[in-house]
Backbone as CSV, one residue per row, in Angstrom:
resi,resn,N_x,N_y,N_z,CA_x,CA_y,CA_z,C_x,C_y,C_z
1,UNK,-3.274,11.914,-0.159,-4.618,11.724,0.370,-5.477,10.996,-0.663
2,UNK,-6.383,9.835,-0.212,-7.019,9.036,-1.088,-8.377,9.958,-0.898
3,UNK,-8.653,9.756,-2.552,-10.339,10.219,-2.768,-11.279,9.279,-1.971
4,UNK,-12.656,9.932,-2.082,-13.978,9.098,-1.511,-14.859,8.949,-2.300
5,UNK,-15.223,7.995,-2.611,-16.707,7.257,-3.371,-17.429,6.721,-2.646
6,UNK,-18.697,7.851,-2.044,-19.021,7.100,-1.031,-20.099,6.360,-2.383
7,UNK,-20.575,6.473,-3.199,-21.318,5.474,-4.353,-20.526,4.482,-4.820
8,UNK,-19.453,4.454,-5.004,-18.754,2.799,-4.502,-18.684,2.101,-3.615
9,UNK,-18.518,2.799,-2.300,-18.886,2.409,-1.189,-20.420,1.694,-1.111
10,UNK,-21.276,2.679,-1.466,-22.995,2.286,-1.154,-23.305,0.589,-1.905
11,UNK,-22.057,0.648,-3.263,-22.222,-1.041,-4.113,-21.877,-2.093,-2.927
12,UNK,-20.786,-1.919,-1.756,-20.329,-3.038,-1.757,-20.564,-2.995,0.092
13,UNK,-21.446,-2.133,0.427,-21.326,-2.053,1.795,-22.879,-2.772,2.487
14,UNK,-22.617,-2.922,3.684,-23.991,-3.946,4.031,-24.754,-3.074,4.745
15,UNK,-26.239,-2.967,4.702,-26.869,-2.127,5.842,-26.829,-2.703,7.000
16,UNK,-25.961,-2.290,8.496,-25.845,-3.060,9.447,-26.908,-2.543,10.030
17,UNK,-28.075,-2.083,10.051,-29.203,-2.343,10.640,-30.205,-2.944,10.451
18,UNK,-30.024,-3.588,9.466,-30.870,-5.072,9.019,-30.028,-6.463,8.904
19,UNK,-28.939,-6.117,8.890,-27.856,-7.245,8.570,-26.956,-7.659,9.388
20,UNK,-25.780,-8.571,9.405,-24.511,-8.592,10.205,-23.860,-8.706,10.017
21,UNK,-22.515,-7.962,10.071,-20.789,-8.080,9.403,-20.669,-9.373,9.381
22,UNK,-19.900,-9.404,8.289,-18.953,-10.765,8.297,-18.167,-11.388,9.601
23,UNK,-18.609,-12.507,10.349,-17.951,-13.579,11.062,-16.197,-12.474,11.423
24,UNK,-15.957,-12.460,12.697,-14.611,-12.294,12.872,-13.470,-13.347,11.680
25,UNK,-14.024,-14.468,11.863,-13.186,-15.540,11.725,-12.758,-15.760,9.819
26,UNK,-13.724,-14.921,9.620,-13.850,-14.512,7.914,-12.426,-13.590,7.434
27,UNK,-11.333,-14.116,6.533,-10.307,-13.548,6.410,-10.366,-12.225,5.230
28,UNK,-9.357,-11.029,5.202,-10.071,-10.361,4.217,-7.874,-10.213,4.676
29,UNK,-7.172,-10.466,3.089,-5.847,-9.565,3.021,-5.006,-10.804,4.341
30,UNK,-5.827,-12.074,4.335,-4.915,-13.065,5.499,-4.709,-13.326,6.387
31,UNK,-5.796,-12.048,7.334,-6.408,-12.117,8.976,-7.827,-11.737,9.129
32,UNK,-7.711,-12.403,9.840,-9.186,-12.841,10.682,-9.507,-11.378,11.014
33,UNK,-10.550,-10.869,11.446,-11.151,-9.722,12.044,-11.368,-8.881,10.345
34,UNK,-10.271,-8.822,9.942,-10.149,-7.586,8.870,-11.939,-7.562,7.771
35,UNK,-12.489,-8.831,7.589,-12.827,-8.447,6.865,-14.679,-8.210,7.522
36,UNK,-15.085,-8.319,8.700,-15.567,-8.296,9.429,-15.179,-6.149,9.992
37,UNK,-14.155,-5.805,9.902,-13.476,-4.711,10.492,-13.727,-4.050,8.653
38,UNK,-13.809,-4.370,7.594,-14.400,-3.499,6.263,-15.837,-3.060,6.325
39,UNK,-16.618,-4.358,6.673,-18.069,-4.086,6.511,-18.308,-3.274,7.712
40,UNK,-18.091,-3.416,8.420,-18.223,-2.150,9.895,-17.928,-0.799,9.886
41,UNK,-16.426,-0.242,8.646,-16.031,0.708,8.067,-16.832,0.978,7.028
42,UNK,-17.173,0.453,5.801,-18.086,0.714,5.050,-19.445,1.389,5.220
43,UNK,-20.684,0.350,6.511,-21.509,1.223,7.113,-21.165,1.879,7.714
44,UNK,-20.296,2.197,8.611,-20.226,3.622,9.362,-20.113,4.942,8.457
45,UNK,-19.121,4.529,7.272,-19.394,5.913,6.116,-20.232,5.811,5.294
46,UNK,-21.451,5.406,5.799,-22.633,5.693,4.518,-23.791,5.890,6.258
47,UNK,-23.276,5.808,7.248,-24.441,5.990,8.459,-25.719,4.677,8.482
48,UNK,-24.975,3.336,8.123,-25.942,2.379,8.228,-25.151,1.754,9.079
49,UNK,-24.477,1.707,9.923,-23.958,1.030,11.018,-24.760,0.063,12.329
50,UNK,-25.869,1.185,12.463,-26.729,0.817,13.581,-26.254,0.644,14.930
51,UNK,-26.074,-0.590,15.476,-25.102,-0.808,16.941,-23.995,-1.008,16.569
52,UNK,-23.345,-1.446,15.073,-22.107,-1.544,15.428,-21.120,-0.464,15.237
53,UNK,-19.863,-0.373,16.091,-18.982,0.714,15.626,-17.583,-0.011,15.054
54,UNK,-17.483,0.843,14.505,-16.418,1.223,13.538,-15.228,1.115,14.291
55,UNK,-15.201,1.950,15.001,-14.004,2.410,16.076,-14.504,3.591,17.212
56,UNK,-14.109,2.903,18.868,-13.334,1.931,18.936,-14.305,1.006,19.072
57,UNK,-13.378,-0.643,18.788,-13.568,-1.694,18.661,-12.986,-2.899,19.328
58,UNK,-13.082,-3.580,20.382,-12.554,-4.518,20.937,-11.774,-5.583,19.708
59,UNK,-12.603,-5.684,18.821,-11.906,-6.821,18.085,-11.167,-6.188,16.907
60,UNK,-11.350,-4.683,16.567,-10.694,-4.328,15.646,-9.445,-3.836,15.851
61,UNK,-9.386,-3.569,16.975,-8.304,-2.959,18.310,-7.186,-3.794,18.354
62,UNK,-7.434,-5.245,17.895,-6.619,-6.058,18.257,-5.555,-6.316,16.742
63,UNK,-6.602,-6.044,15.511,-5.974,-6.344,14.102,-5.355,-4.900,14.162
64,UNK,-5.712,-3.640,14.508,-5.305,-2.796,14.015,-4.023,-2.334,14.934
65,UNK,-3.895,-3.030,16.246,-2.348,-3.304,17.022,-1.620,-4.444,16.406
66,UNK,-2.137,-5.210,15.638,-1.192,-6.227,15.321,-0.216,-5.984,14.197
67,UNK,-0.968,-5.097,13.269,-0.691,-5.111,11.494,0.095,-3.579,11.662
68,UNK,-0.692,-2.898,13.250,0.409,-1.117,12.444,-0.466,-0.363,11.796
69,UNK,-1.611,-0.687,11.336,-2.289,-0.410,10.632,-3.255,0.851,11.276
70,UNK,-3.700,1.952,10.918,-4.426,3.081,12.180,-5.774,2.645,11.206
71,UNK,-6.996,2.910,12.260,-8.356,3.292,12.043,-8.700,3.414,11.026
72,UNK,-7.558,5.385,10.843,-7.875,6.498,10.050,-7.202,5.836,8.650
73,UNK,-5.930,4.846,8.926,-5.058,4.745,7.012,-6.726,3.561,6.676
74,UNK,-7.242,3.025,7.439,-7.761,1.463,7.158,-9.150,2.201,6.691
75,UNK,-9.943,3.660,7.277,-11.081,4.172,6.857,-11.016,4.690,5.632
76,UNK,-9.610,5.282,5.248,-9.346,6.342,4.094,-9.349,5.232,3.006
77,UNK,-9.018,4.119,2.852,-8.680,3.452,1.693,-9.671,2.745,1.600
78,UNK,-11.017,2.281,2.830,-12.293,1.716,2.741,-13.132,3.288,1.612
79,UNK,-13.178,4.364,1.945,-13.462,5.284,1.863,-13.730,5.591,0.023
80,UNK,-12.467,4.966,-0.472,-12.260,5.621,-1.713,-13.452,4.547,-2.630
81,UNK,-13.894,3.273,-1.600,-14.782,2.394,-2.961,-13.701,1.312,-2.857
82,UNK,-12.840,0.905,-2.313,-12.010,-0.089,-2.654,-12.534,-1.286,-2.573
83,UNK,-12.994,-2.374,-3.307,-13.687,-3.681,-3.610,-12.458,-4.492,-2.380
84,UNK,-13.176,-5.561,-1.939,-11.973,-6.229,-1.158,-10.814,-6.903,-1.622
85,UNK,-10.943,-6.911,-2.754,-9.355,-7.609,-3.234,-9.086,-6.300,-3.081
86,UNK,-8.912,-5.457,-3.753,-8.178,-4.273,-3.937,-7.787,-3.799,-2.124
87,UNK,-8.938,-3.667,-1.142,-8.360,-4.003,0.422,-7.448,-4.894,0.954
88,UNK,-7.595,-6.049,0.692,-6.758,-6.798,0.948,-5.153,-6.777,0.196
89,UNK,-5.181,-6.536,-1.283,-3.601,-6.072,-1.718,-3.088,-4.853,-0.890
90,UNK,-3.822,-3.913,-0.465,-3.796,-2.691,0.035,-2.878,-2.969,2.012
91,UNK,-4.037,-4.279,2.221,-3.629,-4.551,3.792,-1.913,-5.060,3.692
92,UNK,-1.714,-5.702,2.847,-0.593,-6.755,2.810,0.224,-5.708,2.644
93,UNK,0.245,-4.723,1.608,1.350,-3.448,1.376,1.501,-2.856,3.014
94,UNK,0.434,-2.320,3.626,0.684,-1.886,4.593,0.754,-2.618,5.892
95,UNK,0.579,-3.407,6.050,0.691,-4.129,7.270,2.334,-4.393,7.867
96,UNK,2.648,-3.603,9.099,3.975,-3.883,9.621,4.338,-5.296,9.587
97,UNK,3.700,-6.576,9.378,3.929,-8.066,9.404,4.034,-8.241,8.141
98,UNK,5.148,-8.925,8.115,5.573,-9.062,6.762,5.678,-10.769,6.790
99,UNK,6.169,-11.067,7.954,5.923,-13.083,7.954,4.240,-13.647,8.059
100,UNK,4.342,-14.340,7.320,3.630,-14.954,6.903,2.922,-15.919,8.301
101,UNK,3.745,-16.553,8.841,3.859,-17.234,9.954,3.517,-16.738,11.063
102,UNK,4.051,-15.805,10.895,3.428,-14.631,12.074,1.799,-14.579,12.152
103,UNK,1.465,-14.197,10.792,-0.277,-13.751,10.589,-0.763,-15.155,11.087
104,UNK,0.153,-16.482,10.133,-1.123,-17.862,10.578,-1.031,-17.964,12.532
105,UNK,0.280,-17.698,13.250,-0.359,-17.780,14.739,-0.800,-16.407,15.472
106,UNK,-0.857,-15.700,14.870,-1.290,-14.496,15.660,-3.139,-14.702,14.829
107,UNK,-3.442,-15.395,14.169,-4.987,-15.842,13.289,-5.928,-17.100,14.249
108,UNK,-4.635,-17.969,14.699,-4.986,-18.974,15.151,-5.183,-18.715,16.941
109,UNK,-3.939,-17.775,17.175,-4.451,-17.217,18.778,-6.069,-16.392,19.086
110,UNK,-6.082,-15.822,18.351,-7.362,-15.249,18.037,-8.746,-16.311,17.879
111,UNK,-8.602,-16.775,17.488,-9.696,-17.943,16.681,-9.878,-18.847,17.918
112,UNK,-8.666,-18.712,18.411,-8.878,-19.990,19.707,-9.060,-19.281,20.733
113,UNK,-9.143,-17.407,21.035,-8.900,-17.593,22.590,-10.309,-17.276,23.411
114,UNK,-9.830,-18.176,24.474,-10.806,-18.349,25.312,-11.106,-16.991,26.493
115,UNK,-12.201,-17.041,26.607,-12.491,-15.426,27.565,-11.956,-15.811,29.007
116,UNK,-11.615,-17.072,29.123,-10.397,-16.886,30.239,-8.852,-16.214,29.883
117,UNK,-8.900,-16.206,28.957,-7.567,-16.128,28.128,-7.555,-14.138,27.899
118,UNK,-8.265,-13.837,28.066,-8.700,-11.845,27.905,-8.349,-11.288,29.176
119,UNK,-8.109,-9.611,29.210,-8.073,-9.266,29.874,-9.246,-8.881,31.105
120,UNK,-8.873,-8.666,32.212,-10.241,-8.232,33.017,-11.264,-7.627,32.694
121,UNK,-10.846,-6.843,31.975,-12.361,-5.729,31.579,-12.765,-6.554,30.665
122,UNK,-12.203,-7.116,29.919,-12.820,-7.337,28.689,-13.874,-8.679,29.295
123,UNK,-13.236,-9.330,30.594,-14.352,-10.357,30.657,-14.903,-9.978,31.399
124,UNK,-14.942,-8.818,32.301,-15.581,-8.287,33.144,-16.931,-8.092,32.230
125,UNK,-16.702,-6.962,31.237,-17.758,-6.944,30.081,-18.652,-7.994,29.050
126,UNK,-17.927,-8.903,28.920,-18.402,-9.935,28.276,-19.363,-10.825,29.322
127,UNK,-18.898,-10.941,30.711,-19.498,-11.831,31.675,-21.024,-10.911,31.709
128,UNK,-21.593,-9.830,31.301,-22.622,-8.916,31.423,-23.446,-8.760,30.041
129,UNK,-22.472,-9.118,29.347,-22.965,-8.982,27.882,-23.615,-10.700,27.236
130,UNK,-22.661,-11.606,27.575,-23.113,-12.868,27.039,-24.979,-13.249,27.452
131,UNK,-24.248,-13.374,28.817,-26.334,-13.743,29.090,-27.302,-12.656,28.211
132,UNK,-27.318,-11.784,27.923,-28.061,-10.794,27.379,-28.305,-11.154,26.090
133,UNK,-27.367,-11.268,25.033,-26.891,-11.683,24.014,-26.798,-12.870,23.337
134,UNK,-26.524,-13.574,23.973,-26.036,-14.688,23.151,-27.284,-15.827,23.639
135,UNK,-28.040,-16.362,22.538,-28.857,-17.714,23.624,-28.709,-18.478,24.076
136,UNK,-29.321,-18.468,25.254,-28.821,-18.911,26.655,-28.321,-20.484,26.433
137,UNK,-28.979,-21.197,25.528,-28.584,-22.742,25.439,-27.606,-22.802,24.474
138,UNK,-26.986,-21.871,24.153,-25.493,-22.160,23.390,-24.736,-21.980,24.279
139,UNK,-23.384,-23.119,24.739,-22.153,-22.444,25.056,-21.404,-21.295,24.338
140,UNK,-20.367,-20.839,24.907,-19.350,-19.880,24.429,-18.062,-20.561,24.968
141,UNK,-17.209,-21.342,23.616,-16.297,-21.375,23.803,-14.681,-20.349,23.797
142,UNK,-15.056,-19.775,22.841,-13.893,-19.238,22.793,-14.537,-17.704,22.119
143,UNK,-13.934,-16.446,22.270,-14.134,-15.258,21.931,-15.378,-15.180,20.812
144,UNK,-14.799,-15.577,19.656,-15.437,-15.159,18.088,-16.711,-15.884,18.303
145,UNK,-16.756,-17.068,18.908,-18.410,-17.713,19.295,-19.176,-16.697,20.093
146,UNK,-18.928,-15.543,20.613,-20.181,-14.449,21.003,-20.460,-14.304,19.546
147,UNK,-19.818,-13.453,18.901,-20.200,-12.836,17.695,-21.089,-13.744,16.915
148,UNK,-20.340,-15.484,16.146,-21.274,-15.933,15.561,-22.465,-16.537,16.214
149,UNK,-22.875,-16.976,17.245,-23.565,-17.070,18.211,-24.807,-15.773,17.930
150,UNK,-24.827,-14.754,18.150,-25.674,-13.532,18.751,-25.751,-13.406,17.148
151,UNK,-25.019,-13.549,16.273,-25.323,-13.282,14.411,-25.951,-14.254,14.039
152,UNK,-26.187,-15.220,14.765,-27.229,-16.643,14.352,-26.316,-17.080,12.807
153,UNK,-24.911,-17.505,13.514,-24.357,-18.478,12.222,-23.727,-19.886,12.951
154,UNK,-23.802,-20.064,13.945,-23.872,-21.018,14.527,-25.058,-21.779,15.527
């Protein structure tokens, strides 16, 4: 069982109620989501999260089915203070993907897919969420453009 610092934690974590996780598309350990899926773990264990969660997570749902990786191993080792290199050596040890090749198209499916490309609910939800969210004179091409879109980085 890994210790907790949540005062290491408090150095390197963002207040997500004034702020916004890192970009899906932002790599942390060689995939996309992960490091976007730290800062979301980080505020949730210090209770500065605000709207976003931790888990569950549509987009974290997807790194944490891809890699093998649970919630609970990915909270415990956010938990102890781990700086992101030290996360990212941490992801690569544990991650069931061991090809390399694997991560760059399972990075690049992600990055590219289009909300025709999702399941029903998920665009069922998104078709309710975008107009709300995202401003109205931006398109949405592909998934990760809600996020940077509605985070005002595009």
């Amino acid at each position: 069982m890994m210790n907790t610092d949540l005062e290491k934690v408090k150095q390197l974590a963002k207040d997500l109620r004034k702020t916004y996780p890192r970009s899906p598309r932002e790599k942390l350990g060689g995939y996309v989501i992960a490091a976007r899926c730290a800062d979301k773990c980080r505020a949730f264990l210090l209770n500065m999260n605000g709207e976003y969660n931790y888990w569950p997570c549509s987009l974290a749902s997807q790194w944490f089915a891809f890699t093998g990786i649970t919630p609970e191993q990915f909270k415990g080792v956010v938990a102890t203070g781990a700086a992101d290199d030290d996360i990212a050596r941490w992801i690569t040890e544990h991650s069931q993907v061991k090809d390399a090749h694997e991560v760059l198209k399972w990075n690049n499916r992600l990055r590219d897919m289009r909300l025709s490309d999702m399941n029903l609910q998920a665009q069922q939800y998104l078709e309710e969420y975008i107009p709300k969210f995202v401003p109205g004179h931006r398109p949405v091409y592909v998934w990760f453009d809600v996020y940077d879109l509605e985070e005002k980085r595009l």
